[in-house]
Backbone as ProteinMPNN parsed JSONL, in Angstrom:
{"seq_chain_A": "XXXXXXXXXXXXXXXXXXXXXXXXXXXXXXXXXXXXXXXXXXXXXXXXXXXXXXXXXXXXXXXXXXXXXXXXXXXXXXXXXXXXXXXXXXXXXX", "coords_chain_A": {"N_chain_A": [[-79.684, -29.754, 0.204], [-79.989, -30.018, 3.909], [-82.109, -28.232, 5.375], [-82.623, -26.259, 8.727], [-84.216, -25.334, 11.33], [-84.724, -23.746, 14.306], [-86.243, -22.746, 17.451], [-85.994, -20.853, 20.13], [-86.519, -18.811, 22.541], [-86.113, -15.746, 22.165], [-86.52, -15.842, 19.278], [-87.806, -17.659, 16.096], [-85.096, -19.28, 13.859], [-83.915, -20.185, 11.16], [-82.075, -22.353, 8.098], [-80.406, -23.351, 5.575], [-78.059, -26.292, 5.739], [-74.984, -27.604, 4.883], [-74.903, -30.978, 3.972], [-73.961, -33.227, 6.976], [-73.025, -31.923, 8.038], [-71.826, -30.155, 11.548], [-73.886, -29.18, 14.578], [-72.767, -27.957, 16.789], [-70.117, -26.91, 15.642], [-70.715, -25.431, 13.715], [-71.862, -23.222, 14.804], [-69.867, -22.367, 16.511], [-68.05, -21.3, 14.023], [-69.874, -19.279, 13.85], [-71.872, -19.67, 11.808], [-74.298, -20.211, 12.502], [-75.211, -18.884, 14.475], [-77.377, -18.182, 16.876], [-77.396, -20.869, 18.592], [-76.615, -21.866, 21.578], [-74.097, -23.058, 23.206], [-71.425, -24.984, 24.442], [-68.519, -26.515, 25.51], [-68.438, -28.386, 23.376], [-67.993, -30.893, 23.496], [-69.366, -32.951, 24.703], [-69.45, -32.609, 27.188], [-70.622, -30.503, 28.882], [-73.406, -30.52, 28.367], [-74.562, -27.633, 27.769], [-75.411, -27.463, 25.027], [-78.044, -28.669, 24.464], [-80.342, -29.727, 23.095], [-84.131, -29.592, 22.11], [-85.822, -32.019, 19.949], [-88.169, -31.19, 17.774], [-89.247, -32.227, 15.55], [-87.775, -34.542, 12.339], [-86.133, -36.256, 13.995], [-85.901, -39.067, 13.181], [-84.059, -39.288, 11.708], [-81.556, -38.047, 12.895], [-78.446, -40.196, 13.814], [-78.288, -42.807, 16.341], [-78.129, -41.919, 19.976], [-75.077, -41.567, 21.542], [-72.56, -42.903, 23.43], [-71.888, -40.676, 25.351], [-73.965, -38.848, 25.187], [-76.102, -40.543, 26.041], [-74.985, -40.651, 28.908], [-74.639, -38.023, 29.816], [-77.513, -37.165, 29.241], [-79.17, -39.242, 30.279], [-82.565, -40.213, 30.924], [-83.695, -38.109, 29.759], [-83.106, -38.397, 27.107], [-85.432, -40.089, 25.829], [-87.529, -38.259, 26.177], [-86.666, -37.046, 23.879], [-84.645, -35.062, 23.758], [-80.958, -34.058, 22.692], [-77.828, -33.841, 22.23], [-76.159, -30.852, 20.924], [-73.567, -30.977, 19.918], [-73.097, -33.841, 19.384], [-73.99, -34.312, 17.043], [-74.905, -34.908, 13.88], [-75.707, -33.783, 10.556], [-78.666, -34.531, 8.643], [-80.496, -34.491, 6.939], [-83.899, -32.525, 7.092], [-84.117, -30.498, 9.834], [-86.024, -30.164, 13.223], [-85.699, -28.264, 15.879], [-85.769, -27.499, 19.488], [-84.244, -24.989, 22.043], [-83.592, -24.035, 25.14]], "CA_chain_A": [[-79.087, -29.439, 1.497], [-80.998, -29.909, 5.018], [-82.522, -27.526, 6.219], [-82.478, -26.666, 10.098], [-85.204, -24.372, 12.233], [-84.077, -23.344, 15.544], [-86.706, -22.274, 17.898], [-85.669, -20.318, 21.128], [-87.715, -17.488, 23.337], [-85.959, -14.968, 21.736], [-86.956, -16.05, 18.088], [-87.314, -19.162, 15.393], [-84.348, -19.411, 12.833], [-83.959, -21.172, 9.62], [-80.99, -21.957, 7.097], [-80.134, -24.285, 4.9], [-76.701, -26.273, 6.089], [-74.201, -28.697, 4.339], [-75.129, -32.519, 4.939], [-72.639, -33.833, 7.425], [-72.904, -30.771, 9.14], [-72.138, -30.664, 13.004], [-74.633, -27.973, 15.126], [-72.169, -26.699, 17.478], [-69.45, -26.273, 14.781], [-71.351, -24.007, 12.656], [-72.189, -21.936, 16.086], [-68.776, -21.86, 16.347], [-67.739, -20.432, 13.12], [-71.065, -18.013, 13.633], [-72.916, -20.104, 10.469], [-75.296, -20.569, 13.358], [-74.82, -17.867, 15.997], [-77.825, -18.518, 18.29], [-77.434, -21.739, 19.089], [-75.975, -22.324, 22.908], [-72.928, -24.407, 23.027], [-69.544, -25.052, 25.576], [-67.325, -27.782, 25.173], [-68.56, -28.828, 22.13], [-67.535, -32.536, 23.801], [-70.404, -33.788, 25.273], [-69.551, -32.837, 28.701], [-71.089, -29.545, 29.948], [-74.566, -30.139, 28.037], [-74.524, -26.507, 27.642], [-75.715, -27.417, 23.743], [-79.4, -29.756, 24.629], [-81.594, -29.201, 22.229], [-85.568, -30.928, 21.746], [-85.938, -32.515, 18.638], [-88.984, -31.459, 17.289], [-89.033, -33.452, 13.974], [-86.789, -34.798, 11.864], [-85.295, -36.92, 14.936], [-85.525, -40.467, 12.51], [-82.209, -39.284, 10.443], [-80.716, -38.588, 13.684], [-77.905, -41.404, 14.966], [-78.521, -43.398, 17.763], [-77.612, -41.74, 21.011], [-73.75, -42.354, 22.172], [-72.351, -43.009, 25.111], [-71.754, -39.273, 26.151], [-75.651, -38.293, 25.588], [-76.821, -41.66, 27.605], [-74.399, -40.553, 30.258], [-75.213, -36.837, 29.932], [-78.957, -36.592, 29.061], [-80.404, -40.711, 30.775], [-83.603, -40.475, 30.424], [-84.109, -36.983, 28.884], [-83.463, -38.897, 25.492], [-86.97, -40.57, 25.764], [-88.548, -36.899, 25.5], [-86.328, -35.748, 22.534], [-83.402, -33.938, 23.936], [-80.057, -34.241, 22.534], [-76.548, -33.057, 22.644], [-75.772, -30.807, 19.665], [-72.226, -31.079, 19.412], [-72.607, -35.214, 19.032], [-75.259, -34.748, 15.749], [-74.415, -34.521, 12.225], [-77.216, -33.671, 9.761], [-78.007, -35.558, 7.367], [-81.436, -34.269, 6.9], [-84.219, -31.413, 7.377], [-84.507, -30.77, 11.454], [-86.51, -28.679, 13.872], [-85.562, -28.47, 17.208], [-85.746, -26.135, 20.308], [-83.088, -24.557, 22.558], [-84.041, -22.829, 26.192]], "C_chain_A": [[-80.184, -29.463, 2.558], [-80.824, -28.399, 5.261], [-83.338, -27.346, 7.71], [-83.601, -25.583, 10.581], [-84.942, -24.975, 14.093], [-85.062, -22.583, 16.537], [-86.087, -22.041, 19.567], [-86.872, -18.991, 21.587], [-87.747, -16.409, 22.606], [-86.355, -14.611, 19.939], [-86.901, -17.816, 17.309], [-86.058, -18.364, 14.191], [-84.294, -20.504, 11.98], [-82.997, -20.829, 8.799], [-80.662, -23.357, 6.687], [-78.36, -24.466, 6.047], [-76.007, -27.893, 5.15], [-74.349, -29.744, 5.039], [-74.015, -32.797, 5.806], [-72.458, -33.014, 8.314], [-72.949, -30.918, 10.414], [-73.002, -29.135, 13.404], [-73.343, -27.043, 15.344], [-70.334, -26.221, 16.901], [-69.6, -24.949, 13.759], [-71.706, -23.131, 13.714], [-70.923, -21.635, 16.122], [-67.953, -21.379, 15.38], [-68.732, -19.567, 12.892], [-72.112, -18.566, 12.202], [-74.428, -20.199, 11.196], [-75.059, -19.914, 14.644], [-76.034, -17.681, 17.156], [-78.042, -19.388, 18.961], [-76.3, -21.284, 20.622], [-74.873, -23.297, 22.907], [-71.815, -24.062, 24.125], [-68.721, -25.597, 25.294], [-66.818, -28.106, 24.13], [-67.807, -30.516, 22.364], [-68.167, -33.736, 24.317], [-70.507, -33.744, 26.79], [-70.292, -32.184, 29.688], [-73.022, -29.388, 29.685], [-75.16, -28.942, 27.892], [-75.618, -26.492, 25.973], [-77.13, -28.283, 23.722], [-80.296, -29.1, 23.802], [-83.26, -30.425, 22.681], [-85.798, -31.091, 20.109], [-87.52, -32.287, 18.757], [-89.955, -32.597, 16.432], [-87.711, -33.351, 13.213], [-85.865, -35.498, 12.821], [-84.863, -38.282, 14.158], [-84.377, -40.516, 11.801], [-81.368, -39.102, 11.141], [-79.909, -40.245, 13.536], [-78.27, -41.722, 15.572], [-77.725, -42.37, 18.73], [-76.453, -42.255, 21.262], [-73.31, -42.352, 22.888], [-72.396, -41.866, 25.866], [-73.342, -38.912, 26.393], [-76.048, -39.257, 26.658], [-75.907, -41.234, 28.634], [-74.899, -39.126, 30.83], [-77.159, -36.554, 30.293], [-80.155, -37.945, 30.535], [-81.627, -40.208, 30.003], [-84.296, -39.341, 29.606], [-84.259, -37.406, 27.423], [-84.645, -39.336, 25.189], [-87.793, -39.464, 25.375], [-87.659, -36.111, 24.519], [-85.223, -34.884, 22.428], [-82.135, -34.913, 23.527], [-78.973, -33.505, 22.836], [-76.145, -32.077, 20.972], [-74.579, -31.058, 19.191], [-72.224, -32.723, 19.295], [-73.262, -35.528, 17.963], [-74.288, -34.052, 14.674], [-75.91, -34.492, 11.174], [-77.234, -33.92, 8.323], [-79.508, -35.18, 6.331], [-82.546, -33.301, 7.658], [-84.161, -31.762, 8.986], [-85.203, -29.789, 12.117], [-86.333, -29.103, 15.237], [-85.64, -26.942, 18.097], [-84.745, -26.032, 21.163], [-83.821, -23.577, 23.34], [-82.884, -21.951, 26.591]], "O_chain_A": [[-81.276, -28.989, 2.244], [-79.842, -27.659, 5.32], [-84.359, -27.979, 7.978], [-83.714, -24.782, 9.653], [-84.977, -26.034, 14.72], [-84.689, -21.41, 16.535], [-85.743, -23.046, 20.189], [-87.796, -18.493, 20.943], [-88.812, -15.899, 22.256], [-86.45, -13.487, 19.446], [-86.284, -18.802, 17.709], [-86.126, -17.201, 13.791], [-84.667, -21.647, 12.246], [-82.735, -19.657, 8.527], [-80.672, -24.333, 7.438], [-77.741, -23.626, 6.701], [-76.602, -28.949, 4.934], [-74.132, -29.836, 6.247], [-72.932, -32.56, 5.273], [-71.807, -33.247, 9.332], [-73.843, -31.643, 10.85], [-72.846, -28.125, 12.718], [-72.918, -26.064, 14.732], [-69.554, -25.486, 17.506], [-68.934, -24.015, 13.312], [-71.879, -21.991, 13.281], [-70.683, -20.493, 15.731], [-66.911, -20.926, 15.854], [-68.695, -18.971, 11.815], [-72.976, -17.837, 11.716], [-75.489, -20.248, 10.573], [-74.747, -20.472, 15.696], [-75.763, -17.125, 18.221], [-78.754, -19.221, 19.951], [-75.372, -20.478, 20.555], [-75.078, -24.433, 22.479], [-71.498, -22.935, 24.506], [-67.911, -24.983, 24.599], [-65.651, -28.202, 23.748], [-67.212, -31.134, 21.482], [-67.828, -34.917, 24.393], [-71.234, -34.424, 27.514], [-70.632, -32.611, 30.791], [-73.788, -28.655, 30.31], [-76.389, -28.997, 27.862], [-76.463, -25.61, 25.819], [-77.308, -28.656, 22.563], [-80.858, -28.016, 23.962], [-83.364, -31.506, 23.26], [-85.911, -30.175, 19.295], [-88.184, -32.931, 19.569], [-90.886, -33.375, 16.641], [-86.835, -32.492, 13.318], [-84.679, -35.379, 12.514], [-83.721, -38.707, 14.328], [-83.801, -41.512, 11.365], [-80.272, -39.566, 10.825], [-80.533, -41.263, 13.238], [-79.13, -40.917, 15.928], [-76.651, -41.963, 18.288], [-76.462, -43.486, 21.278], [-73.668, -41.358, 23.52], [-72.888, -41.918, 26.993], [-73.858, -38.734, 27.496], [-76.279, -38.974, 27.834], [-76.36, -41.753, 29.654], [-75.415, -38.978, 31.937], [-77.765, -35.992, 31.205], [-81.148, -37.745, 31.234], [-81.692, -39.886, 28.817], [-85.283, -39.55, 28.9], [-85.141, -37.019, 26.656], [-85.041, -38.94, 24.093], [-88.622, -39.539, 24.468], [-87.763, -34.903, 24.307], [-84.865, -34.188, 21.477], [-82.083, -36.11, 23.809], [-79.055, -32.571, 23.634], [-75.876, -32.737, 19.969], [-74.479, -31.377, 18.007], [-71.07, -33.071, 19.049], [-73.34, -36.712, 17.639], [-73.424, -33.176, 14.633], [-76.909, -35.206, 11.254], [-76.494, -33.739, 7.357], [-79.571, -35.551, 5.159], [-82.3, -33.146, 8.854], [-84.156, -32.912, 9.425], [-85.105, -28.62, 11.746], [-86.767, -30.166, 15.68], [-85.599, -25.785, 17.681], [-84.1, -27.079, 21.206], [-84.464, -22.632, 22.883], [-83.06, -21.012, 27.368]]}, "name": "protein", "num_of_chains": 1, "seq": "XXXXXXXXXXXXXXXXXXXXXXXXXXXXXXXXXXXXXXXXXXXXXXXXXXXXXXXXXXXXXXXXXXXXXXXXXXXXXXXXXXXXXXXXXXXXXX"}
């Protein structure tokens, strides 16, 4: 199973999660209760994370992030509600 690390101000977190897994689904059933999330649709970017590592098992970017993020994708930021994990990740959340 991947395992995810979650760094924010307030602390880092760590937990194993089922491959296939979406972020801001498991925030929303509390499997992952300090992640940030809204929509969960790609619209309010409420959910932007920075990909530490583990960005290469990421997807490609899809139309909502390139419309949402432009050029923020170049330094690492994504949308969580458009990722599935397929593999370990570390990312941050302000």
């Amino acid at each position: 199973m991947p395992n995810i690390t979650l760094h924010q101000q307030n602390g880092t977190y760590e937990q194993e999660v089922q491959e296939g897994s979406n972020l801001v689904v498991l925030a929303g059933v509390k499997k992952l209760p300090h992640l940030k999330y809204g929509c969960g649709m790609g619209k309010c970017t409420k959910c932007t994370i920075r990909v530490i590592a583990g960005g290469e098992s990421l997807q490609e970017p899809n139309w909502k992030e390139q419309k949402m993020l432009g050029e923020r994708l170049e330094q690492g930021y994504r949308l969580a509600c458009q990722l599935y994990i397929t593999a370990d990740l570390e990312f941050s959340q302000e």
